[in-house]
N, C-alpha and C positions, 0 to 999 in steps of 0.2 A: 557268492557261490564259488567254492574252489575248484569243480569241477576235476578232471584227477588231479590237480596238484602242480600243476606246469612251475608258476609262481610260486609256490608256497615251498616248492622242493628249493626253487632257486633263491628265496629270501635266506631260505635256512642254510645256506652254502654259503650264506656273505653276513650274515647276524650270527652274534653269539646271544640267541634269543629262544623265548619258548612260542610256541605257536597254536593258535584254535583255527580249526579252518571246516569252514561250516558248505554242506551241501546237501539235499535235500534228496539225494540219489544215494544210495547204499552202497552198491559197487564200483561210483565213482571216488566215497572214500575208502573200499576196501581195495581199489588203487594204488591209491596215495597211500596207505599205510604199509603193503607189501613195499612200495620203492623206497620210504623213507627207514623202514625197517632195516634194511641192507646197509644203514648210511648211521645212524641215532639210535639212542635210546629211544625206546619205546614212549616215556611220555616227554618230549621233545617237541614232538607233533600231536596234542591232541583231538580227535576229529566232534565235529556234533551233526547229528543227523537229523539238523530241523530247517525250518523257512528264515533266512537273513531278517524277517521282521518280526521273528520271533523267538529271540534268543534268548536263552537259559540262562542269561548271566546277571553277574551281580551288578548294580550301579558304579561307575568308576572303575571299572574291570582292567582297561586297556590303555597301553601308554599309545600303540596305535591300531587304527583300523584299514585294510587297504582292500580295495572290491574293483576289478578288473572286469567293463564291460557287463555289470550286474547288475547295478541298482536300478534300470530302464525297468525291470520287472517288478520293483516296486511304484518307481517313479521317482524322481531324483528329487524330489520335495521332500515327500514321505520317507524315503531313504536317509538321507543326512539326518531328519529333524530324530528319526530314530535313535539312530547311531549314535546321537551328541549326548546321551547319556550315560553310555556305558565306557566312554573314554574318560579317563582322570582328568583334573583339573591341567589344562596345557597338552593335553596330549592328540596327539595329530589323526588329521584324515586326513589319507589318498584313498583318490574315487576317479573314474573316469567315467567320463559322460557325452553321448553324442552332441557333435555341438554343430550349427552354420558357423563358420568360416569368416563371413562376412556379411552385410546387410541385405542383399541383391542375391538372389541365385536364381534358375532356370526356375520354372513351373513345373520342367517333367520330374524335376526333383524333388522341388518342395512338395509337392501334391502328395505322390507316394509314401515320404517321409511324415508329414503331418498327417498326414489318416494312420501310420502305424506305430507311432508316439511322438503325440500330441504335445509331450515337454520339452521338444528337440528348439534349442535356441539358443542365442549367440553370448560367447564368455559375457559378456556385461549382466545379462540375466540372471547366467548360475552364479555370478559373483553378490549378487543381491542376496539371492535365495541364502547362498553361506550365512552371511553377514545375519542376516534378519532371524536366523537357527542359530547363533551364541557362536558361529568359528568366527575366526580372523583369517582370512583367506591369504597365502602367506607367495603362490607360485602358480603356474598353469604352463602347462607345454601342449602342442600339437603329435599327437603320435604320428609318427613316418608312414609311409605307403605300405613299405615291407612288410609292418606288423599287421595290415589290411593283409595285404597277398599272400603272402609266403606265408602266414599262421593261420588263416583264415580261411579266404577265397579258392587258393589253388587246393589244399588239403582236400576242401570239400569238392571240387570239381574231380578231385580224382577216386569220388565212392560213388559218385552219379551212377554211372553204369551198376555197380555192383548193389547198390541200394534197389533201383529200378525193379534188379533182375531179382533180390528178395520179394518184392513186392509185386509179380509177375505183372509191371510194367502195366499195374492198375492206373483208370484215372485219377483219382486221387495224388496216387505217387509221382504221375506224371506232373499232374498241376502245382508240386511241390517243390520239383526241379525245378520247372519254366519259373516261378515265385524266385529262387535263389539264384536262377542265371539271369533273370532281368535284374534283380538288386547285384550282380557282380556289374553287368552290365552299363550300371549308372554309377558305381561307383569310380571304373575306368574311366567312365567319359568326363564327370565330373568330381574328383577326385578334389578340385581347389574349391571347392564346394562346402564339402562336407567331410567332417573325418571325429573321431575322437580327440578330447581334451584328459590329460590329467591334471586335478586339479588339489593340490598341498595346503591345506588348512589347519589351523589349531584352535582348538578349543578354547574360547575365551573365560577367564576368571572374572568371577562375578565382583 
C-alpha cells in the first residue's frame, strides 16, 4: 500500500524507472498523483486502486516489487507467496516486516505483540518463509529508531488532540489514543526488542 506516495515519490527522484503503486484508498492516490504531476509525465507513476492481494497484473510484470510496512495486512506468508508471481524471472523483493530482535524479550511485549500479529518472529523464520516461496533471500537490515519516531510515533502524537476534539473526545476515540500511546509507549522502552527488518530477495529460476 503506497499510501500518499512518501517512497514512491522518492524512488522516482533516484530511478530512471516507471512505477505502479497501488492503494486501496482513492484520495491517498489522488495525492500522489497531484505531487508527482508537478515533477513527471503523467504515466511515469501509474496508480491502481485495488487490495496488494489482488492485483490486476499480468504474470512476470515486475523487475521489482517494494511494500513498506504493508504486507502485516495480508500476513507476510501470504504476502511474498503472492507477490513471487508477478516479478520476472530474477527480479527482486523489498518488503519490510516486523520482526523480534532476538530470541528472549520481555512478556509485556511479546503478549501485546502476538495477539495483534501473530507472524511477528525472528529474521531466521522470515528467511525460511522466503526461501520455501521461490526467492533467494539476498540482504536484511534493521530499520533505525528515527524511522519509528520521527515518521511515525511523534507525527501521530501530534493530531492526538486534534483527532480527539473531531470526535468530541468520544470513548471510542479515547480508547484509540490510550491503544497508540501504550504501543508508543513499549516501543520506547523496549525498542532493542522489536523493530522492523528489510528484507532484499530475488526471485529464483526454476
Amino acid at each position: 500500500m503506497c499510501g500518499t506516495g512518501a517512497s514512491t515519490l522518492l524512488l522516482a527522484r533516484e530511478l530512471n524507472a516507471d512505477f505502479t503503486a497501488v492503494d486501496f484508498l482513492r484520495e491517498f492516490l489522488g495525492e500522489l498523483q497531484a505531487s508527482a504531476s508537478a515533477h513527471w509525465p503523467k504515466d511515469r507513476i501509474t496508480t491502481l486502486n485495488c487490495s496488494m492481494g489482488a492485483l490486476p497484473i499480468d504474470e512476470g510484470e515486475f523487475d521489482v516489487i517494494w511494500s513498506e510496512g504493508a504486507v502485516y495486512n495480508m500476513g507476510f506468508e501470504a504476502g511474498i507467496s503472492v507477490w513471487c508471481r508477478f516479478l520476472k524471472t530474477s527480479g527482486v523483493l523489498i518488503v519490510s516486516e516486523i520482526n523480534w530482535l532476538n530470541a528472549i524479550r520481555p512478556s509485556e511485549l511479546q503478549y501485546p505483540w502476538e495477539s495483534e500479529y501473530p507472524e511477528i518472529n525472528v529474521a531466521s523464520a522470515k528467511i525460511g518463509i522466503l526461501e520455501r516461496h521461490g526467492y533467494s533471500p539476498e540482504a536484511y537490515f534493521v530499520q533505525p529508531a528515527h524511522c519509528w519516531l520521527d515518521d511515525y510515533y511523534r507525527p501521530m502524537q501530534r493530531q492526538f488532540d486534534a483527532f480527539l476534539e473531531r470526535h468530541g473526545a468520544s470513548d471510542e476515540a479515547v480508547a484509540i489514543v490510550e491503544v497508540e500511546k501504550h504501543e508508543n509507549s513499549l516501543y520506547e522502552k523496549y525498542r532493542d526488542y522489536c523493530s522492523y527488518r528489510v528484507y532484499v530477495s530475488r526471485k529464483m529460476t526454476v
